[in-house]
C-alpha positions as YAML, in Angstrom:
chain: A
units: angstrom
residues:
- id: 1
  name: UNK
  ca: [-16.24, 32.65, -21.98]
- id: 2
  name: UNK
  ca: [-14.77, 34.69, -24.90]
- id: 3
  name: UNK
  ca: [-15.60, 38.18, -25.43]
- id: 4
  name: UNK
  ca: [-18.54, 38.85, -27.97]
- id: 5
  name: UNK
  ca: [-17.35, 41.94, -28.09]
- id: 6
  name: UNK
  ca: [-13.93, 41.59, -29.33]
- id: 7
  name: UNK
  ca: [-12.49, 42.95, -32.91]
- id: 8
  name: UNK
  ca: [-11.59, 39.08, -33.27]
- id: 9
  name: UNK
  ca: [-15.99, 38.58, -34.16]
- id: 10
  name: UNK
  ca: [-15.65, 40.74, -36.98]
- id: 11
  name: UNK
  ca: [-11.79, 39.56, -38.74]
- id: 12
  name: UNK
  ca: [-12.60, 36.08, -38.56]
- id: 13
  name: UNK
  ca: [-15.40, 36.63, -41.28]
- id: 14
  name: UNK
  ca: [-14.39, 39.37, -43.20]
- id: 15
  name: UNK
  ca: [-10.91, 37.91, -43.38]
- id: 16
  name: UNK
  ca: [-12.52, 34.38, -44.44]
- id: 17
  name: UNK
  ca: [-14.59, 36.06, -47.22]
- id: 18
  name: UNK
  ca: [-11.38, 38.26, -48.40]
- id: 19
  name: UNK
  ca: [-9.78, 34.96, -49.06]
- id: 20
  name: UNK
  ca: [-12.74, 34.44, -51.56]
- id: 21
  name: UNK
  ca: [-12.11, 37.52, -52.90]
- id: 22
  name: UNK
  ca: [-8.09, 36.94, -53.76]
- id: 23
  name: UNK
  ca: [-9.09, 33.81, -54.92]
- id: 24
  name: UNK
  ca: [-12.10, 34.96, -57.30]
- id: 25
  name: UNK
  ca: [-9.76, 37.45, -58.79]
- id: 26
  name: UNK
  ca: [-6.88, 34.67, -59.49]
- id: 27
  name: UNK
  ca: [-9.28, 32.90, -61.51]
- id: 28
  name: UNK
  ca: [-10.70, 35.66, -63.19]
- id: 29
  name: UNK
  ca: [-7.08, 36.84, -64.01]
- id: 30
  name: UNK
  ca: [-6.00, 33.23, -65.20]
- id: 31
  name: UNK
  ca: [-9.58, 33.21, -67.31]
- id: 32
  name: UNK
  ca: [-8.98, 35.94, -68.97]
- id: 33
  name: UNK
  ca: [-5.40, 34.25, -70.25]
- id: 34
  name: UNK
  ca: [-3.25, 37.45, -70.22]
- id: 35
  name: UNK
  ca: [0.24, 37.20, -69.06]
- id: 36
  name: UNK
  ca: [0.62, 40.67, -68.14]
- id: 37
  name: UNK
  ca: [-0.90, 40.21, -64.66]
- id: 38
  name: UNK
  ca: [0.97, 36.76, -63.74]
- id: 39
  name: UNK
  ca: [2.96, 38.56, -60.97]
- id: 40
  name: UNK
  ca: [-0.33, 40.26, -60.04]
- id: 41
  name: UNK
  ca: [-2.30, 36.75, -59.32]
- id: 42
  name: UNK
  ca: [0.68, 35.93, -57.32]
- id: 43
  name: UNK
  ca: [0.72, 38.78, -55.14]
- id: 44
  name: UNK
  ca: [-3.16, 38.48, -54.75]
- id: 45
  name: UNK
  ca: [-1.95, 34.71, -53.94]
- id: 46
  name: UNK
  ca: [0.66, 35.76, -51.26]
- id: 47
  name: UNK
  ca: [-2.75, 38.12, -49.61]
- id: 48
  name: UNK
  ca: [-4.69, 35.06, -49.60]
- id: 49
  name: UNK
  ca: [-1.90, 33.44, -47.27]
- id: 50
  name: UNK
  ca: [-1.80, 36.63, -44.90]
- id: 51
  name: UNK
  ca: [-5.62, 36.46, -44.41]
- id: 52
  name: UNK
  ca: [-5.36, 32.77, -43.40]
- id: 53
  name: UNK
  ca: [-3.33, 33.76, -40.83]
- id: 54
  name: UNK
  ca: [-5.10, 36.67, -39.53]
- id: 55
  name: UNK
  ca: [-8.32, 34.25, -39.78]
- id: 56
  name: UNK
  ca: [-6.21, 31.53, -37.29]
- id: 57
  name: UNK
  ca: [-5.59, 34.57, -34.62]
- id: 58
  name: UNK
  ca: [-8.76, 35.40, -34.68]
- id: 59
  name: UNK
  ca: [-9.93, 32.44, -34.03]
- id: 60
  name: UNK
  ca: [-7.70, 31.99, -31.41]
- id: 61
  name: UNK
  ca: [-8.73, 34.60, -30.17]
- id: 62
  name: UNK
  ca: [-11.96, 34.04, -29.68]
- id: 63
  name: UNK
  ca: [-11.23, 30.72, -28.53]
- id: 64
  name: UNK
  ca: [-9.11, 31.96, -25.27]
- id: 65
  name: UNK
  ca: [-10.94, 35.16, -24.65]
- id: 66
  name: UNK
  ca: [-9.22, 38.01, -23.01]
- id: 67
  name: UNK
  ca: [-6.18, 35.68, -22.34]
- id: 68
  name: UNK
  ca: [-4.97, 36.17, -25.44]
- id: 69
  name: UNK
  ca: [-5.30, 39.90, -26.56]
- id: 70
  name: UNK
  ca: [-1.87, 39.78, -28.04]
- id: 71
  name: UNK
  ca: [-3.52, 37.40, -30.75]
- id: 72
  name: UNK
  ca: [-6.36, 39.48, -31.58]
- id: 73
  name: UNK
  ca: [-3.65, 42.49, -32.00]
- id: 74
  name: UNK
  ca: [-1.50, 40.46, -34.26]
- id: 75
  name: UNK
  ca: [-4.75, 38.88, -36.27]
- id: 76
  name: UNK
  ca: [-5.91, 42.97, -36.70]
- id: 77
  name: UNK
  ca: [-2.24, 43.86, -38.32]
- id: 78
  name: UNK
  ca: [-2.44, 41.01, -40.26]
- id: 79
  name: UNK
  ca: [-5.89, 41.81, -41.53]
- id: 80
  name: UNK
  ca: [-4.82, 45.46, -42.52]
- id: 81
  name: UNK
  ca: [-1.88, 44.42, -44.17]
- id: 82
  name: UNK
  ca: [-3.31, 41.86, -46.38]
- id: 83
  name: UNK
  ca: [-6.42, 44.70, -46.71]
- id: 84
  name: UNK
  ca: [-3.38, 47.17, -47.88]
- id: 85
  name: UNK
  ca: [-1.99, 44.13, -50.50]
- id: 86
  name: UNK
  ca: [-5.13, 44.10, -52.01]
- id: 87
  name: UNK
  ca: [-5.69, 47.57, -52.40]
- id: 88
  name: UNK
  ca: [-2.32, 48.07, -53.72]
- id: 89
  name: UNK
  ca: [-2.97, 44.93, -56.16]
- id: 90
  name: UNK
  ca: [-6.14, 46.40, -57.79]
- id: 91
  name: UNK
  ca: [-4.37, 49.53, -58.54]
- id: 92
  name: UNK
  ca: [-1.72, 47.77, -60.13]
- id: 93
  name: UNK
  ca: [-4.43, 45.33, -61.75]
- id: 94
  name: UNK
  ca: [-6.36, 48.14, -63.13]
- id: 95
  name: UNK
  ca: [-3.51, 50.07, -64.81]
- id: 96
  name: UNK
  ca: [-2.45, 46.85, -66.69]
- id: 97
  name: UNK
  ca: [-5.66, 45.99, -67.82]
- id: 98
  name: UNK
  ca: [-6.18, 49.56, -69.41]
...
């Protein structure tokens, strides 16, 4: 039986919805048709990649239960680097748009 109380329950979701997010913001960059931020979408692009992983250890995780604690470790690092690519990418984002 997997454990409810595992970090896993709480990155699967939040990672799932910060793919939304990179995603949202691609389109909103491409919308806005400036080619100032193309390497911006991309990086948001590349995030969107390292939250789908994150979201497959998770759920992995949860899947197996305690047996596989060295998945819910690797889905957390995952999840705070793609959480430090985005923050990074807004910064970036919001000096090129002003």
């Amino acid at each position: 039986m997997p454990n409810r109380d595992s970090i896993s329950n709480h990155i699967l979701p939040t990672a799932s919805t910060m793919v939304g997010v990179c995603m949202t913001v691609i389109s909103i960059i491409k919308l806005t048709g400036n080619g100032n931020q193309t390497w911006v979408d991309e990086l948001l692009a590349l995030d969107s990649l390292i939250f789908v992983v994150s979201i497959i250890l998770s759920y992995i995780s949860v899947r197996r239960g305690s047996k596989m604690a060295r998945c819910e470790e690797l889905a957390d690092t995952f999840f705070m680097v793609g959480m430090a690519i985005m923050a990074i990418s807004a910064f970036i984002l919001a000096f090129e748009i002003f």
